[in-house]
PyMOL commands that place a pseudoatom at each C-alpha (Angstrom):
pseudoatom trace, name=CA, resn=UNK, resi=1, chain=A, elem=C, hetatm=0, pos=[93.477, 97.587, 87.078]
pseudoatom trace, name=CA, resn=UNK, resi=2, chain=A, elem=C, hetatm=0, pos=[89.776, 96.920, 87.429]
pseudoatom trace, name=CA, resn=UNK, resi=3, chain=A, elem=C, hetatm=0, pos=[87.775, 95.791, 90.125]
pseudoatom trace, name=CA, resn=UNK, resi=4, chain=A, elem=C, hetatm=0, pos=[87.377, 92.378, 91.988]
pseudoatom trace, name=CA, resn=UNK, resi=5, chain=A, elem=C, hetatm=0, pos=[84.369, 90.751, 93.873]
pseudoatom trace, name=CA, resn=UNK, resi=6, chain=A, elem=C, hetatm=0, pos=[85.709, 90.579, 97.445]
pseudoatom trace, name=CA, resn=UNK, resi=7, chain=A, elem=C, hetatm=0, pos=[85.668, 87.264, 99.243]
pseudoatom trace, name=CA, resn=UNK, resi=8, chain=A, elem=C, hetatm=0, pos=[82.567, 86.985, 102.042]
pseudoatom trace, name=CA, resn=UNK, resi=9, chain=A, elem=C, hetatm=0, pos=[84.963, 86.758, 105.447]
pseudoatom trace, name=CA, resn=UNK, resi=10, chain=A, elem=C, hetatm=0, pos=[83.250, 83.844, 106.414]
pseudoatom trace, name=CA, resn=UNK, resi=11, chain=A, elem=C, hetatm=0, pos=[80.646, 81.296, 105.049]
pseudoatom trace, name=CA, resn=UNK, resi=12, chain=A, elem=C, hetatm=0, pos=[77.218, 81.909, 103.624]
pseudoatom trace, name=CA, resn=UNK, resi=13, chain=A, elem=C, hetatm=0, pos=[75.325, 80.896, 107.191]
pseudoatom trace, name=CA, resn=UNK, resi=14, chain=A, elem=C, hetatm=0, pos=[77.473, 82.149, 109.090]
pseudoatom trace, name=CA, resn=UNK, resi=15, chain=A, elem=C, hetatm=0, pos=[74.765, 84.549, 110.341]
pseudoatom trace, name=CA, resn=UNK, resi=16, chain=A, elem=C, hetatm=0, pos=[72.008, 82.814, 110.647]
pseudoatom trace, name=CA, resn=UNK, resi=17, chain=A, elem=C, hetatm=0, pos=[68.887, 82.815, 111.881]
pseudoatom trace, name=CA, resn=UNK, resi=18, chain=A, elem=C, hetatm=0, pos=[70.022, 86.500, 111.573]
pseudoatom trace, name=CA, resn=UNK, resi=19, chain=A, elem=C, hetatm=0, pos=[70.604, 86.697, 107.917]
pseudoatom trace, name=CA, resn=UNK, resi=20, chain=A, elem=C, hetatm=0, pos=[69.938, 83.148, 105.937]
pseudoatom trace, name=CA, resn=UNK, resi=21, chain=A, elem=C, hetatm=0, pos=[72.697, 81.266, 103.398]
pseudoatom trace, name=CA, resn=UNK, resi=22, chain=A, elem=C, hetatm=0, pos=[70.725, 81.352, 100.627]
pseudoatom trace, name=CA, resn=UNK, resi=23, chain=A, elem=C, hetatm=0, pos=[69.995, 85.520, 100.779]
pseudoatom trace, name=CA, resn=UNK, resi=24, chain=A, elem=C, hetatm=0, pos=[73.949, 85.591, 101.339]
pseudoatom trace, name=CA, resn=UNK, resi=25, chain=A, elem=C, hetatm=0, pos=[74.767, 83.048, 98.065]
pseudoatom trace, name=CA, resn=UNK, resi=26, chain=A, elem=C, hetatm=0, pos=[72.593, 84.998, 95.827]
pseudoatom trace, name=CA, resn=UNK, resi=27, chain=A, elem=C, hetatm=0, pos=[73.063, 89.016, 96.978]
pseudoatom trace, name=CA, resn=UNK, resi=28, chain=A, elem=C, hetatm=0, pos=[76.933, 88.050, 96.992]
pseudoatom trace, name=CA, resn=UNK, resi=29, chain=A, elem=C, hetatm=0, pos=[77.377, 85.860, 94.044]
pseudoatom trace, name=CA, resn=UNK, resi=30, chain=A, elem=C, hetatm=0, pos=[75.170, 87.455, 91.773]
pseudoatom trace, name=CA, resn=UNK, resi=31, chain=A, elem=C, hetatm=0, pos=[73.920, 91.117, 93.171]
pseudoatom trace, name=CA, resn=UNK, resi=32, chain=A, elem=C, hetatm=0, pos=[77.459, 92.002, 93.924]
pseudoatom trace, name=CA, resn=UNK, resi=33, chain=A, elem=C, hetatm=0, pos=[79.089, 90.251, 91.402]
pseudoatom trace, name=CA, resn=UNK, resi=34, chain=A, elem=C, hetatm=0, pos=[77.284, 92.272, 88.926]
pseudoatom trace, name=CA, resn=UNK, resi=35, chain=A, elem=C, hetatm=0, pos=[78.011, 95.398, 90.152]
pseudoatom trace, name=CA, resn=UNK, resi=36, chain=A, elem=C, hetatm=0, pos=[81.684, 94.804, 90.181]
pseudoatom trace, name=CA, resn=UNK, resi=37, chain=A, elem=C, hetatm=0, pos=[81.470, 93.015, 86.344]
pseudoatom trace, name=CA, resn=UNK, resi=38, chain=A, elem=C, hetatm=0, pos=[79.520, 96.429, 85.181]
pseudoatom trace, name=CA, resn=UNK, resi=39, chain=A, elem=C, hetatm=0, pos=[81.742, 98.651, 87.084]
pseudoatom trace, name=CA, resn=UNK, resi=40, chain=A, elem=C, hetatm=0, pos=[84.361, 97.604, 85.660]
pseudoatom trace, name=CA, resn=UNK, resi=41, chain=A, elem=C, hetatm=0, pos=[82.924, 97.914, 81.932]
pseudoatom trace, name=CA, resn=UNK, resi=42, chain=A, elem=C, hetatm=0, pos=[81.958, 101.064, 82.667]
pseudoatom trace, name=CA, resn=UNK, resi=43, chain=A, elem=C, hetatm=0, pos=[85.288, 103.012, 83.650]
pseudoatom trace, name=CA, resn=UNK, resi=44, chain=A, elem=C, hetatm=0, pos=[87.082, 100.927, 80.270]
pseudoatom trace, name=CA, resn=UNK, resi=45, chain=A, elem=C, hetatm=0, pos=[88.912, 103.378, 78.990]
pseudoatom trace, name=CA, resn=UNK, resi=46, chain=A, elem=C, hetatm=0, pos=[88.420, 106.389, 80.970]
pseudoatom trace, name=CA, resn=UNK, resi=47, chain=A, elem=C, hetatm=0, pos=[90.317, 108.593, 83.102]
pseudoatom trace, name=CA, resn=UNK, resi=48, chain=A, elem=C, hetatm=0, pos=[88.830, 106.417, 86.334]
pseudoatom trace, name=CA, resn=UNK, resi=49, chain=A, elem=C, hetatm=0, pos=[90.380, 103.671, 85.560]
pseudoatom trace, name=CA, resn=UNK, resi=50, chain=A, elem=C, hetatm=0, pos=[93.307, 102.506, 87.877]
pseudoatom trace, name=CA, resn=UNK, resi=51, chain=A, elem=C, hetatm=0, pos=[91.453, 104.759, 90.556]
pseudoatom trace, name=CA, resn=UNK, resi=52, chain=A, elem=C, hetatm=0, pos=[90.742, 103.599, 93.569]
pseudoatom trace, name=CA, resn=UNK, resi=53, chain=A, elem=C, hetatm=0, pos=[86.654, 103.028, 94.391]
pseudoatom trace, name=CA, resn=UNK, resi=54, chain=A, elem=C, hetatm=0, pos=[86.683, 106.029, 96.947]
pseudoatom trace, name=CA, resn=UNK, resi=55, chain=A, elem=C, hetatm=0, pos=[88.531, 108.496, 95.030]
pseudoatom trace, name=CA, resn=UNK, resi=56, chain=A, elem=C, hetatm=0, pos=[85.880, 108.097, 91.697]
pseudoatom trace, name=CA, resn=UNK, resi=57, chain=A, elem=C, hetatm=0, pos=[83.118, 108.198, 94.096]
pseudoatom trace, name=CA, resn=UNK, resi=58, chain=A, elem=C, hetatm=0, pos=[83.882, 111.715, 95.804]
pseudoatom trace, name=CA, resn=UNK, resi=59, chain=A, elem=C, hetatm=0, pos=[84.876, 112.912, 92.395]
pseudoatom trace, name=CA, resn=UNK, resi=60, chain=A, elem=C, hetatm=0, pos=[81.771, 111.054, 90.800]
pseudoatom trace, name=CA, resn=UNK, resi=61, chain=A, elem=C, hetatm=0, pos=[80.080, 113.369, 87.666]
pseudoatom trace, name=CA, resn=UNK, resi=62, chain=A, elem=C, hetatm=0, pos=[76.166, 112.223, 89.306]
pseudoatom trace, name=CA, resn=UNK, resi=63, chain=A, elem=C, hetatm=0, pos=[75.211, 112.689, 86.108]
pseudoatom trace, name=CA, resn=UNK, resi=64, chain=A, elem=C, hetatm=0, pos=[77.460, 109.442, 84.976]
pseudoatom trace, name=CA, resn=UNK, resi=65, chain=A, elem=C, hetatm=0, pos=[74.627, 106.566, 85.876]
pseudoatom trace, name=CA, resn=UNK, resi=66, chain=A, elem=C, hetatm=0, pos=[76.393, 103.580, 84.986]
pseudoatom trace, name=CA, resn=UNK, resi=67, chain=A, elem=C, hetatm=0, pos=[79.689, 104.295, 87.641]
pseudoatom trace, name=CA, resn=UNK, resi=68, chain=A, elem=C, hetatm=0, pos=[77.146, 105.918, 90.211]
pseudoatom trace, name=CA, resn=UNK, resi=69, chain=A, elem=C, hetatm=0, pos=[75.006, 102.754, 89.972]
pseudoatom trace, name=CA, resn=UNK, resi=70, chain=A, elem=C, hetatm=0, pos=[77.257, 100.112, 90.083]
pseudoatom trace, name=CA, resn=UNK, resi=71, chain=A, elem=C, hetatm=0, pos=[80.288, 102.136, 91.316]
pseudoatom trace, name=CA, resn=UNK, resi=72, chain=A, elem=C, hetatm=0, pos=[77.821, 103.083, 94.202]
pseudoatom trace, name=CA, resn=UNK, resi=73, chain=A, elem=C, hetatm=0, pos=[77.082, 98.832, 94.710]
pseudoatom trace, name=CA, resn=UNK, resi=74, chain=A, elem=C, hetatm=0, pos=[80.776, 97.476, 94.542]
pseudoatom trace, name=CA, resn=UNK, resi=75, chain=A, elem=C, hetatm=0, pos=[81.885, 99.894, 97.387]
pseudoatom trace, name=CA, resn=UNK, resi=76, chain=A, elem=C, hetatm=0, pos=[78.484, 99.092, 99.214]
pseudoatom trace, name=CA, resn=UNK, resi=77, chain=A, elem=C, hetatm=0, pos=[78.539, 95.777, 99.316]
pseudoatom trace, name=CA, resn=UNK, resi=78, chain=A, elem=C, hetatm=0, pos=[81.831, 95.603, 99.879]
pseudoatom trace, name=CA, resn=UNK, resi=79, chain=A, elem=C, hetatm=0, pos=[81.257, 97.646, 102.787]
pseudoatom trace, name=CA, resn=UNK, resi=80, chain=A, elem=C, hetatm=0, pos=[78.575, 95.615, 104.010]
pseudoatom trace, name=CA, resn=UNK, resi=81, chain=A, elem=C, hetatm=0, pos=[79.873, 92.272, 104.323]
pseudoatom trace, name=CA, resn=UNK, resi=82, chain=A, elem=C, hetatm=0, pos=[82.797, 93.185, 105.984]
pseudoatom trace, name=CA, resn=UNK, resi=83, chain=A, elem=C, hetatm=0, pos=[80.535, 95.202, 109.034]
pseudoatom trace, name=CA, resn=UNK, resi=84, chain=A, elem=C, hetatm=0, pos=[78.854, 92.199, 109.800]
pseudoatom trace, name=CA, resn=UNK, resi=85, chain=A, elem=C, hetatm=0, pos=[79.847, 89.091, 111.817]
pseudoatom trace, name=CA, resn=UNK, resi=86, chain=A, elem=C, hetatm=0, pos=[79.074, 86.515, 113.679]
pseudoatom trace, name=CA, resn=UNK, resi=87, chain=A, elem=C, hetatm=0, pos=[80.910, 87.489, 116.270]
pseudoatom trace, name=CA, resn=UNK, resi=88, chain=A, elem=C, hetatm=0, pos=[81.643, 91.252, 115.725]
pseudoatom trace, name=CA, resn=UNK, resi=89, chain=A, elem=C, hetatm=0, pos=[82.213, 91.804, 119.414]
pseudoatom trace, name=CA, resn=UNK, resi=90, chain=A, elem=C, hetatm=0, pos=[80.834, 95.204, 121.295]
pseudoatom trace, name=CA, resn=UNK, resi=91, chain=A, elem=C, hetatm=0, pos=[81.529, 98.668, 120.630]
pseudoatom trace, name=CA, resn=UNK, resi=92, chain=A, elem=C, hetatm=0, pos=[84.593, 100.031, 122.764]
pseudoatom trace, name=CA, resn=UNK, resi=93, chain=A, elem=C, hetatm=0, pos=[86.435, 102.831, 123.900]
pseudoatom trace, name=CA, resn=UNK, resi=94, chain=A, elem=C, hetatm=0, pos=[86.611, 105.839, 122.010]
pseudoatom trace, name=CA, resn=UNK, resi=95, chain=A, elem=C, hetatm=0, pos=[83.518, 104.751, 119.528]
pseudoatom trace, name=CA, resn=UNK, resi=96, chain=A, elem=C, hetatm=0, pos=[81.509, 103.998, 122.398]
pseudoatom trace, name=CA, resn=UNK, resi=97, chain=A, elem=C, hetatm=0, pos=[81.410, 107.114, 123.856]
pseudoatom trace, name=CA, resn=UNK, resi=98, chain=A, elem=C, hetatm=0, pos=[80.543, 109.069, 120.228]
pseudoatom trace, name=CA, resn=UNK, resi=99, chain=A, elem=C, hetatm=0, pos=[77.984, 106.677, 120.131]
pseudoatom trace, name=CA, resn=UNK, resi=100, chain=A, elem=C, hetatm=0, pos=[76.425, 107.831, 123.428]
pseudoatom trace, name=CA, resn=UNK, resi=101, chain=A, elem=C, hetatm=0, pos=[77.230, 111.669, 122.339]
pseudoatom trace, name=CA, resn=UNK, resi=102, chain=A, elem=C, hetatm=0, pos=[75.780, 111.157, 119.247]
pseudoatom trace, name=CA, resn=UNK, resi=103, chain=A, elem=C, hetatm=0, pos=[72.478, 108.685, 120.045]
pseudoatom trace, name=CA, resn=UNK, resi=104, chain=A, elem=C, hetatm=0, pos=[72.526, 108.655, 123.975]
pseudoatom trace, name=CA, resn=UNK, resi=105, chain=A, elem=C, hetatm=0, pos=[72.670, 105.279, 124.123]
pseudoatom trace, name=CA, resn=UNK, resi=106, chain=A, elem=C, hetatm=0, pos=[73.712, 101.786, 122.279]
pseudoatom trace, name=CA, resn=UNK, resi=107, chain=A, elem=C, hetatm=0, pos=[69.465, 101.398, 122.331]
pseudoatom trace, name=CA, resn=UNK, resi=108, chain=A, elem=C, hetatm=0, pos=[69.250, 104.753, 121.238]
pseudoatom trace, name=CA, resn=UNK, resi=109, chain=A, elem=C, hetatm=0, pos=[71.897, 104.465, 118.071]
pseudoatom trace, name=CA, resn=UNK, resi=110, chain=A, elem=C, hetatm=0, pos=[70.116, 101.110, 116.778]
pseudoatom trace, name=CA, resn=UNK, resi=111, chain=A, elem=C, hetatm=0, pos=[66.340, 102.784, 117.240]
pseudoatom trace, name=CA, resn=UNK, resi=112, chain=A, elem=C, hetatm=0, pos=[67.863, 105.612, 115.018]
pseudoatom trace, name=CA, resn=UNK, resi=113, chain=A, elem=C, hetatm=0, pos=[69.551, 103.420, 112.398]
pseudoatom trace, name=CA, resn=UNK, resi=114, chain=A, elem=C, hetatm=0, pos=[66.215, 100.901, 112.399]
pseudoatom trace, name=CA, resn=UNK, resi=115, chain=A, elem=C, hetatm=0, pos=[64.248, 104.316, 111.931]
pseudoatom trace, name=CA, resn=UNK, resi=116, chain=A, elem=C, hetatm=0, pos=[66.522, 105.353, 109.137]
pseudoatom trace, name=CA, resn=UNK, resi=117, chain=A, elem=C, hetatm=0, pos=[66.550, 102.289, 107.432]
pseudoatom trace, name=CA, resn=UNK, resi=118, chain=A, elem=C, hetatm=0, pos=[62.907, 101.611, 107.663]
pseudoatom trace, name=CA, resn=UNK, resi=119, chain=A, elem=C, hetatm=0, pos=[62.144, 105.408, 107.085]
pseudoatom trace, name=CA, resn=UNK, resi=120, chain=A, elem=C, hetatm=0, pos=[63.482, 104.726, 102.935]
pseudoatom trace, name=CA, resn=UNK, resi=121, chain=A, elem=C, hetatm=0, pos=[61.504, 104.495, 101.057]
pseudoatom trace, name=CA, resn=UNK, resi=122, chain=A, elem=C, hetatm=0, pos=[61.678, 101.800, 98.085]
pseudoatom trace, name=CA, resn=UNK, resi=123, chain=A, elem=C, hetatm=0, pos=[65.994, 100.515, 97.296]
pseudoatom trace, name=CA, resn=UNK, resi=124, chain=A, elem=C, hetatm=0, pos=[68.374, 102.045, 99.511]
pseudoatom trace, name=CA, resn=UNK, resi=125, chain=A, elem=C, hetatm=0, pos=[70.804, 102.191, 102.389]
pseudoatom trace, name=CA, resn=UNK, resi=126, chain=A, elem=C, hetatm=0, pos=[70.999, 103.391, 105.880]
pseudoatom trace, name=CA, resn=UNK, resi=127, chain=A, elem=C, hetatm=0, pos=[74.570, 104.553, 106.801]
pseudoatom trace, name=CA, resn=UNK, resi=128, chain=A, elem=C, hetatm=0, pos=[76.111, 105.672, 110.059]
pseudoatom trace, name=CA, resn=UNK, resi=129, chain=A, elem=C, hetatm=0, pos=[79.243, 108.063, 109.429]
pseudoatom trace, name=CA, resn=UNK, resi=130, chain=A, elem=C, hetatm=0, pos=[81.601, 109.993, 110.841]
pseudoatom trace, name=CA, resn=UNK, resi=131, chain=A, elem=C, hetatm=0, pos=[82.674, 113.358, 110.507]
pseudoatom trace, name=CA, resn=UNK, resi=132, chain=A, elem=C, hetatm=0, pos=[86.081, 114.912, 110.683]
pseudoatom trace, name=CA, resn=UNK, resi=133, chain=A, elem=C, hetatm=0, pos=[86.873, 115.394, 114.749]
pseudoatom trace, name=CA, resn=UNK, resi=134, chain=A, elem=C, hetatm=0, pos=[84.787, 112.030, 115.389]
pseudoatom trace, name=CA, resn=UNK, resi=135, chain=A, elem=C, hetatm=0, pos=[81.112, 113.133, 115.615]
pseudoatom trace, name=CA, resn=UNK, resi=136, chain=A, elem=C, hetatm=0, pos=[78.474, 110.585, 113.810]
pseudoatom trace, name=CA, resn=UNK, resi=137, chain=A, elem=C, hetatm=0, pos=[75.609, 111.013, 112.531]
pseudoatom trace, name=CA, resn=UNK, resi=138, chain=A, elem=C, hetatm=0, pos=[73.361, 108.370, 111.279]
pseudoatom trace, name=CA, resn=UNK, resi=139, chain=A, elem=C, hetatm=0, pos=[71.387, 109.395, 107.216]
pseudoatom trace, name=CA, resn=UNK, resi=140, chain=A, elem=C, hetatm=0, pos=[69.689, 107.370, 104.393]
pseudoatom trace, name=CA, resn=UNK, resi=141, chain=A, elem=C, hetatm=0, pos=[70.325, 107.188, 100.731]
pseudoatom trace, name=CA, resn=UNK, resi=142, chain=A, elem=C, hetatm=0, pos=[68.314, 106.202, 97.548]
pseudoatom trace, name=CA, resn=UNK, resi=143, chain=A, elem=C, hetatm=0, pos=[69.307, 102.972, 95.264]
pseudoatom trace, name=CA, resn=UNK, resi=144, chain=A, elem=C, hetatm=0, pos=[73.415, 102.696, 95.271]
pseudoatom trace, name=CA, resn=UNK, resi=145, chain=A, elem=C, hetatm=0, pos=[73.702, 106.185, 96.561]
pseudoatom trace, name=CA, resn=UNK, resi=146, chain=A, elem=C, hetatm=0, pos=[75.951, 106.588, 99.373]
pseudoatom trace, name=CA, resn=UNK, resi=147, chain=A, elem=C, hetatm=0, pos=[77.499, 109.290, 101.433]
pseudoatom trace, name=CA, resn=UNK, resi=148, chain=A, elem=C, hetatm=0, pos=[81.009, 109.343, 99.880]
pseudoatom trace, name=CA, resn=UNK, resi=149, chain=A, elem=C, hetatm=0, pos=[79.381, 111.080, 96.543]
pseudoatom trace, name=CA, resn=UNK, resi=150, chain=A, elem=C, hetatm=0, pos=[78.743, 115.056, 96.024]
pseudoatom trace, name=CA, resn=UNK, resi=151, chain=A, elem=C, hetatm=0, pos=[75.132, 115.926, 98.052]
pseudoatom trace, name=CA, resn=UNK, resi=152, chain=A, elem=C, hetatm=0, pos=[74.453, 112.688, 99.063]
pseudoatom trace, name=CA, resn=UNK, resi=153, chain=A, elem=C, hetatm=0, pos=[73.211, 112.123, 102.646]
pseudoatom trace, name=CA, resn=UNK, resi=154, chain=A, elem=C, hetatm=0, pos=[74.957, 113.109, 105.974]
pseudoatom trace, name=CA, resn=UNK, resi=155, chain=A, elem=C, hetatm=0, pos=[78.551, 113.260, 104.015]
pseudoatom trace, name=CA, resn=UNK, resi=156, chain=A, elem=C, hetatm=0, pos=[81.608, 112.333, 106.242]
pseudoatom trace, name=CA, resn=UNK, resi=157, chain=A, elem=C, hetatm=0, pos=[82.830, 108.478, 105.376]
pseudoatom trace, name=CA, resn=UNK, resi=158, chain=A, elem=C, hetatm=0, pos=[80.395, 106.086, 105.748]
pseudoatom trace, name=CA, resn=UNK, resi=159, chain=A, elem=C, hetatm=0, pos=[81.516, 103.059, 108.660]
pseudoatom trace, name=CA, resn=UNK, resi=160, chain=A, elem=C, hetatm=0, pos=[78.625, 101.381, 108.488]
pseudoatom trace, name=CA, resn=UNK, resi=161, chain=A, elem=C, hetatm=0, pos=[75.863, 100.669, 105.709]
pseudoatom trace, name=CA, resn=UNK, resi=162, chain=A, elem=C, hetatm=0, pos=[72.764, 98.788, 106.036]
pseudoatom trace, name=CA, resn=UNK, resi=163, chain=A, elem=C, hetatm=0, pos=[71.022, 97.351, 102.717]
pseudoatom trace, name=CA, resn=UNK, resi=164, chain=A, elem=C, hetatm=0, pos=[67.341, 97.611, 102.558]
pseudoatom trace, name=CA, resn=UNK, resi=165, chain=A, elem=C, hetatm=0, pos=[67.074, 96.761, 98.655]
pseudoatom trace, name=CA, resn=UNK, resi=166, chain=A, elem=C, hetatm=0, pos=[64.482, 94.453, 98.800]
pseudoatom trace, name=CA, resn=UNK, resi=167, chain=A, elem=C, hetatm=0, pos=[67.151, 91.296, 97.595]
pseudoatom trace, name=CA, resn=UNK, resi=168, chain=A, elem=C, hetatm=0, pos=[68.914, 91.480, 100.611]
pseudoatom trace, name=CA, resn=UNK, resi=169, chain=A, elem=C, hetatm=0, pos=[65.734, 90.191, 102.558]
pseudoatom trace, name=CA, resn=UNK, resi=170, chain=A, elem=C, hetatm=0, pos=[63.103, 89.019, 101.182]
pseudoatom trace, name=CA, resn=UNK, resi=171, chain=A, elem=C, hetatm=0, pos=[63.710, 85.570, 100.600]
pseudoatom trace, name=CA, resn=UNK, resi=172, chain=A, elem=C, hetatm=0, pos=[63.832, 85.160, 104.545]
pseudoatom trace, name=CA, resn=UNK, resi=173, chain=A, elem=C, hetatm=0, pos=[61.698, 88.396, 105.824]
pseudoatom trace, name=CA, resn=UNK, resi=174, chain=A, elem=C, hetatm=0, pos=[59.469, 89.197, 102.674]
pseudoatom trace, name=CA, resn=UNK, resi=175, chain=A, elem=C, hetatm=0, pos=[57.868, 92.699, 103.451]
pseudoatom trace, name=CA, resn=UNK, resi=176, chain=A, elem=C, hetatm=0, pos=[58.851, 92.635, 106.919]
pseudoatom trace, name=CA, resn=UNK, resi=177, chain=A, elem=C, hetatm=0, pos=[62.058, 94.988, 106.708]
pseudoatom trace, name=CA, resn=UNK, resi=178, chain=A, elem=C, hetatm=0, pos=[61.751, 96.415, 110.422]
pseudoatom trace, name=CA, resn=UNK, resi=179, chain=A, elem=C, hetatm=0, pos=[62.349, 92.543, 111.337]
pseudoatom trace, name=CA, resn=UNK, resi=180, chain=A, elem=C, hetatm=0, pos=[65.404, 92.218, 109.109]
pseudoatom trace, name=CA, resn=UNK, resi=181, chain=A, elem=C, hetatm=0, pos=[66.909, 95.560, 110.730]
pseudoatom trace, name=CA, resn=UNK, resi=182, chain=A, elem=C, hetatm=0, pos=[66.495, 94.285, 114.097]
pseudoatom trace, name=CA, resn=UNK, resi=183, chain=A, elem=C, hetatm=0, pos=[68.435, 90.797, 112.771]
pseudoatom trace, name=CA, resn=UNK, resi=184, chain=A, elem=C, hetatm=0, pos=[70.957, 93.786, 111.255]
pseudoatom trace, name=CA, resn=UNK, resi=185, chain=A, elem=C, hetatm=0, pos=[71.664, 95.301, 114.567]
pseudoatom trace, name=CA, resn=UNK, resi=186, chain=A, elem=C, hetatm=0, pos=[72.704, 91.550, 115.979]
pseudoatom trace, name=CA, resn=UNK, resi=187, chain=A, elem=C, hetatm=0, pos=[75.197, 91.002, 113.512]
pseudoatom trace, name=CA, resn=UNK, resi=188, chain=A, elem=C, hetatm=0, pos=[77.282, 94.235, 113.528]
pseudoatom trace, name=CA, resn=UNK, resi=189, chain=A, elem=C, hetatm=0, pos=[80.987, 93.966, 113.386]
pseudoatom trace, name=CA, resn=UNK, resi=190, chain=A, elem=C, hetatm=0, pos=[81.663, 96.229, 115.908]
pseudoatom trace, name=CA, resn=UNK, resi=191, chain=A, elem=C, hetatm=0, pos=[85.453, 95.411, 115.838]
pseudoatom trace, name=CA, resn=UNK, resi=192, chain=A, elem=C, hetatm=0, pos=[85.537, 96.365, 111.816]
pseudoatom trace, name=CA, resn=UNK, resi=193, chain=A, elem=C, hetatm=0, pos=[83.031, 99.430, 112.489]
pseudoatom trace, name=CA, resn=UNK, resi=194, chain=A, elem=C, hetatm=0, pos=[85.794, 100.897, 115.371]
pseudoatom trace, name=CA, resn=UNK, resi=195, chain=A, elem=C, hetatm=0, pos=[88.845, 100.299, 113.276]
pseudoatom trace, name=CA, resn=UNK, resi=196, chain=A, elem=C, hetatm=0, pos=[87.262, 102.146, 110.533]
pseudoatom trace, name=CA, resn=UNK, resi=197, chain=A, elem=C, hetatm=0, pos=[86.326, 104.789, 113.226]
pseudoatom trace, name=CA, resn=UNK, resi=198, chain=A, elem=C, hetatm=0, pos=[89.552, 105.474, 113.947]
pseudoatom trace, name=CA, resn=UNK, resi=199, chain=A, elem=C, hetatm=0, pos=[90.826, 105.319, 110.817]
pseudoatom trace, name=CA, resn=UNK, resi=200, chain=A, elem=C, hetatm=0, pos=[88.559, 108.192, 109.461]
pseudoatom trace, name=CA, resn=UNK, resi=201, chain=A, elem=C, hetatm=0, pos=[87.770, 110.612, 112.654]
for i in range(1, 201): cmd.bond("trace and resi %d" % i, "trace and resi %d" % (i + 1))
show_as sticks, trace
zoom trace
């Protein structure tokens, strides 16, 4: 069974001024849409086919660029639409307080994040994760990278991902990426981040 592009959850400006239509239209219906088309030629015939995305990842051979690449961008992006909102509501209960644990504060968690995701240098993503027993801890990655593959960033199961790729920004914020973090951290789908919270502590 291969892959499918995901439907956005809600319409192209649904986040502005935050994030603008146009970025949205084009990093969804051709950035992500690639990745899933090239994905999909790429486990054809192999033993990853009818897999789901998170089992080849943890089991990825990093050697195998065409699945990390675009295997790394279909789970990604898929990830990413779905933890933003324009109206994600406000981290709760039980994520709440590993979020003060973990960063001190709500301040203190998006000064780390915008520090991790500006900190990247060239493609990448910033990630907050949690570990088995709840703890998070906030990491980067290169280019599709994330933390679900072998040695890559803070490991645990990524609940929240960031893009700082260059497409998902410029058009709007040109080289101004600390800007388009701080739009990020306005947008969060805090209801979708604590479900998956719970669902992976």
């Amino acid at each position: 069974m291969s892959f499918k592009l995901p439907d956005l959850p809600y319409a192209h400006d649904a986040l502005e001024p935050h994030i603008d239509a146009r970025t949205m239209e084009i990093h969804h219906g051709k950035h992500h849409a690639g990745y899933t088309k090239k994905l999909n030629s790429a486990i054809e015939g192999t033993d990853m086919e009818g897999k789901s995305i998170e089992e080849i990842l943890k089991n990825l051979d990093m050697s195998n660029k065409a699945v990390r690449n675009n295997g790394g961008g279909y789970f990604n992006h898929s990830l990413f639409w779905n933890v933003m909102s324009p109206d994600g509501g406000s981290a709760s209960g039980e994520l709440s307080g590993a979020i003060d644990d973990a960063f001190g504060s709500m301040d203190g968690f998006k000064d780390k994040l915008k520090s991790a995701g500006g900190g990247q240098f060239g493609s990448g993503w910033a990630w907050l994760c949690v570990h088995p027993g709840g703890k998070l801890e906030i990491c980067s990655s290169a280019n599709q990278d994330n933390p679900l593959m072998p040695g890559i960033g803070c490991g645990g199961y990524p609940i929240l991902g960031v893009d700082v790729w260059e497409h998902a920004y410029y058009l709007h914020y040109q080289n101004k990426r600390p800007d388009y973090l701080a739009a990020f951290t306005e947008v969060i789908n805090w209801n979708h981040v604590s479900e998956l919270y719970a669902k992976h502590k």
